[in-house]
C-alpha positions in Angstrom: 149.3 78.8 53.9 150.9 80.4 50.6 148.3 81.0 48.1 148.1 82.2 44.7 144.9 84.7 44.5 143.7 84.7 40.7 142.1 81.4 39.9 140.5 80.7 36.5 137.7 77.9 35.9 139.3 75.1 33.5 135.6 75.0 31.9 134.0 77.9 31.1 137.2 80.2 31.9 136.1 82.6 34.3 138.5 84.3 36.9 138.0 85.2 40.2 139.8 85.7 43.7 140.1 83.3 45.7 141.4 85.7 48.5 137.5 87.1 48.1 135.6 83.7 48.1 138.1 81.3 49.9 137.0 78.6 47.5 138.0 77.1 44.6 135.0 76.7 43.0 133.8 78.4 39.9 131.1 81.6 41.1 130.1 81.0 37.4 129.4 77.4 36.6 130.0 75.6 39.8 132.9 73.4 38.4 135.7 72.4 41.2 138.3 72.4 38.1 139.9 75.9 38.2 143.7 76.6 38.9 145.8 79.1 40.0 146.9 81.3 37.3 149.2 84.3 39.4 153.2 83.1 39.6 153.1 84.5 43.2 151.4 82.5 46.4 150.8 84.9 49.1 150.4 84.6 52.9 146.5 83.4 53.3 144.7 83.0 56.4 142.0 84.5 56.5 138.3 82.9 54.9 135.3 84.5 54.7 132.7 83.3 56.5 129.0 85.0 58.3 128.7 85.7 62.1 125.0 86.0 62.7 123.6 85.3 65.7 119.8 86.3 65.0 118.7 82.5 65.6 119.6 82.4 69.1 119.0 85.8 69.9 115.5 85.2 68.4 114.8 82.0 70.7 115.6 83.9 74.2 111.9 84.2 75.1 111.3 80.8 73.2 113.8 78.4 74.9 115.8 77.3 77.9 118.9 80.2 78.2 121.0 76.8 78.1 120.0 76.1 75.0 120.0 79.3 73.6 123.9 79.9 75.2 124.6 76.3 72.9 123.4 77.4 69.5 125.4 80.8 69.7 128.2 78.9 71.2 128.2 76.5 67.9 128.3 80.0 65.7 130.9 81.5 67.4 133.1 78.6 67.0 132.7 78.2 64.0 133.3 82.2 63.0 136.4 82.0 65.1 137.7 78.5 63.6 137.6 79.9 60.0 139.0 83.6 60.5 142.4 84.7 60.0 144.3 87.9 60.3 146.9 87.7 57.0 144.4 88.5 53.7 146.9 88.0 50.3 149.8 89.2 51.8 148.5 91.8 53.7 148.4 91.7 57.9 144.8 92.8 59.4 143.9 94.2 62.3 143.2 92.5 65.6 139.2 93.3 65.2 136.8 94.0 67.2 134.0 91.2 65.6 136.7 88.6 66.3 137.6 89.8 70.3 133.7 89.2 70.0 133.2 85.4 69.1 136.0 84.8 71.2 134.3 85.9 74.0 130.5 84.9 73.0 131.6 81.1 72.7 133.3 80.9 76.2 130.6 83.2 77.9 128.0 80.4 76.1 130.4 77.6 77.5 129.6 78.9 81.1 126.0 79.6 80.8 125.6 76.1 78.4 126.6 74.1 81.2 123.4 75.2 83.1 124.9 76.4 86.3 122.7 78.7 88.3 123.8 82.2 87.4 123.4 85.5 88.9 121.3 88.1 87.4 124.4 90.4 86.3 125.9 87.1 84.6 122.6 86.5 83.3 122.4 90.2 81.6 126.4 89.9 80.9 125.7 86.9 78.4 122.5 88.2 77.2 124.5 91.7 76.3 127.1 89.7 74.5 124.3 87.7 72.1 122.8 91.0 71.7 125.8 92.6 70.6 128.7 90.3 69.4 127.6 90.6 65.9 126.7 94.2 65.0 130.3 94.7 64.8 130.1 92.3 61.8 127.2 94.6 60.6 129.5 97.8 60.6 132.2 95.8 59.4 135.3 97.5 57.4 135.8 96.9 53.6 137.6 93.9 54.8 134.6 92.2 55.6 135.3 92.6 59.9 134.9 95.0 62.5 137.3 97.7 62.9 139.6 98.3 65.9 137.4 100.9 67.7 133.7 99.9 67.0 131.5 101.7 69.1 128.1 101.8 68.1 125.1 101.9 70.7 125.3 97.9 70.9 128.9 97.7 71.8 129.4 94.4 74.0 130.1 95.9 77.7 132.7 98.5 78.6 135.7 96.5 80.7 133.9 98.4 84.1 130.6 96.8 82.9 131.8 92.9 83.3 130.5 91.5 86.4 134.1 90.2 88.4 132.9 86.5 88.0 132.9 86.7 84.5 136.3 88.2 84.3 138.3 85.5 83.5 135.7 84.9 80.4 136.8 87.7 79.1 140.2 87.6 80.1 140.6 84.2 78.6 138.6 85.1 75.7 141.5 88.2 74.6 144.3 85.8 75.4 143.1 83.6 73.0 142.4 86.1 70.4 146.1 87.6 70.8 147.9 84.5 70.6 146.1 83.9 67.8 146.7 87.1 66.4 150.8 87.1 67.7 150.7 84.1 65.3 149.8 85.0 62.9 151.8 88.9 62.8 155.1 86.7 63.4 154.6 84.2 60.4 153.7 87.8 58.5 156.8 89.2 60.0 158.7 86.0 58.5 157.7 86.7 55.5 158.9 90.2 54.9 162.7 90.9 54.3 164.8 92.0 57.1 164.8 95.4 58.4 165.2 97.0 61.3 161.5 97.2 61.9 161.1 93.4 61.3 163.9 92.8 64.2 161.9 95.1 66.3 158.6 94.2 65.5 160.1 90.4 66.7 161.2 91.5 70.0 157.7 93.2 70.7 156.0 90.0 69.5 158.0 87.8 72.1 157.6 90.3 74.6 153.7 90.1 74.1 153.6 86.1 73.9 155.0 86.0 77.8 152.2 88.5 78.6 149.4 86.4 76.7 151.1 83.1 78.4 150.8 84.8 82.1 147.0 85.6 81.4 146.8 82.1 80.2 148.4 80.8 83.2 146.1 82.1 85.2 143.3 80.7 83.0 142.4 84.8 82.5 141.8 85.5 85.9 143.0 88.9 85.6 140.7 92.4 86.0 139.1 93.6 82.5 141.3 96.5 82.2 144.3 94.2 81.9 142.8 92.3 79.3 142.0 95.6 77.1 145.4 96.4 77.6 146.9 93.5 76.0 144.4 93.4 73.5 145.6 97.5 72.9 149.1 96.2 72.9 148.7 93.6 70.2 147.2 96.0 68.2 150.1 98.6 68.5 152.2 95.7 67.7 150.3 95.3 64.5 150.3 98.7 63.4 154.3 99.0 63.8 154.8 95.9 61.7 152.4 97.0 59.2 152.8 100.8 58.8 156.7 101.2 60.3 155.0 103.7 63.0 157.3 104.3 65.8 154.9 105.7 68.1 152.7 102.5 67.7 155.9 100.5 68.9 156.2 103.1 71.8 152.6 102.6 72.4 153.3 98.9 73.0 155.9 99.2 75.3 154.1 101.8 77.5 151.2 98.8 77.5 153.7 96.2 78.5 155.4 98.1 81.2 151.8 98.2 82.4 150.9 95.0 82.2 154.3 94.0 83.8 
């Protein structure tokens, strides 16, 4: 949605951003009566919102895995349900905290069903819990994980995901770049035409049939393929963003390959 940013509070007058707080409530006196006060509305997806996932991780030893793989399904979810990529005009990146909800809530849909799993499934999920939200923790001035986290509690490297979980993951990225596709072509609407725009168009249609063949095969497809599109979506990004042609010829090497 099209949002003005600067709101001011009808009763005691304060001003704040509601690209910041994603509310319209006064930080200062709690009143609901505030109103927009910038002539522009912007592009706004994006809300803030907390990805913790200490309560579950703290219950492992405490409760049934099933239970556990619920309650950090249910924060996941919710994370993912009230992100955005587009923050007052301006695109984001495809981040790493987000790729990481996506693929904690349908890892915990797997193990929440109580299916009897193998040890490497077992340790797969448990890495994910353990991990998904210290790229929050490092997260970038924008409030989210970079790109390129890589910190010592990573979630597991593509050769690290046991090949029965790899449509979780698989499905899990498809997700997150359709999402993110979106989201960069209603951006991409929004800017005036150029010759970038046009190209940045054709890479984003070219990168929807790739996200619809992974979802066709409900993400059955190896975990190097799903970093790859994940890699091209981010290339895609940075060329409609920045104008950098070697991030559009980045994205086309990652589609040949994926083709």
């Amino acid at each position: 949605m099209k949002v003005r940013g600067q709101r001011e509070c009808k009763d005691c007058g304060a001003r704040w951003s509601y690209y910041e707080t994603g509310t319209v409530e006064c930080p200062e006196c709690g009143s609901l009566r505030s109103v927009g006060v910038e002539e522009e509305r912007n592009l706004h997806t994006d809300s803030p919102v907390e990805f913790d996932l200490t309560e579950p991780r703290e219950a492992v030893d405490a409760q049934p895995l099933r239970e556990v793989a619920d309650r950090a399904g249910e924060i996941a979810r919710e994370y993912v349900r009230k992100r955005g990529f587009v923050r007052g005009g301006d695109l984001l990146a495809l981040d790493e905290t987000y790729l990481a909800a996506q693929e904690l809530r349908h890892a915990a849909d797997v193990v929440g069903r109580g299916l009897d799993l193998s040890d490497d499934e077992e340790l797969y999920f448990l890495a994910l819990l353990r991990s998904a939200d210290a790229e929050a923790a490092g997260a970038d001035a924008d409030g989210h994980g970079t790109e390129t986290d890589s910190d010592a509690d990573s979630r597991p490297a593509p050769d690290e995901v046991p090949t029965s979980m790899h449509p979780i993951r698989g499905l899990a990225y498809a997700e997150a770049v359709a999402e993110y596709r979106r989201e960069m072509a209603d951006w991409a609407d929004e800017r005036e035409t150029s010759a970038v725009a046009d190209r940045g168009r054709d890479a984003l249609e070219t990168l929807g049939d790739h996200v619809k063949r992974v979802q066709a095969l409900d993400g059955d497809v190896d975990a190097d393929t799903a970093e790859l599109l994940v890699n091209a979506a981010r290339d895609v990004g940075r060329y409609l963003r920045e104008g950098d042609a070697d991030a559009l010829a980045s994205a086309r090497d990652r589609f040949d390959r994926l083709a």
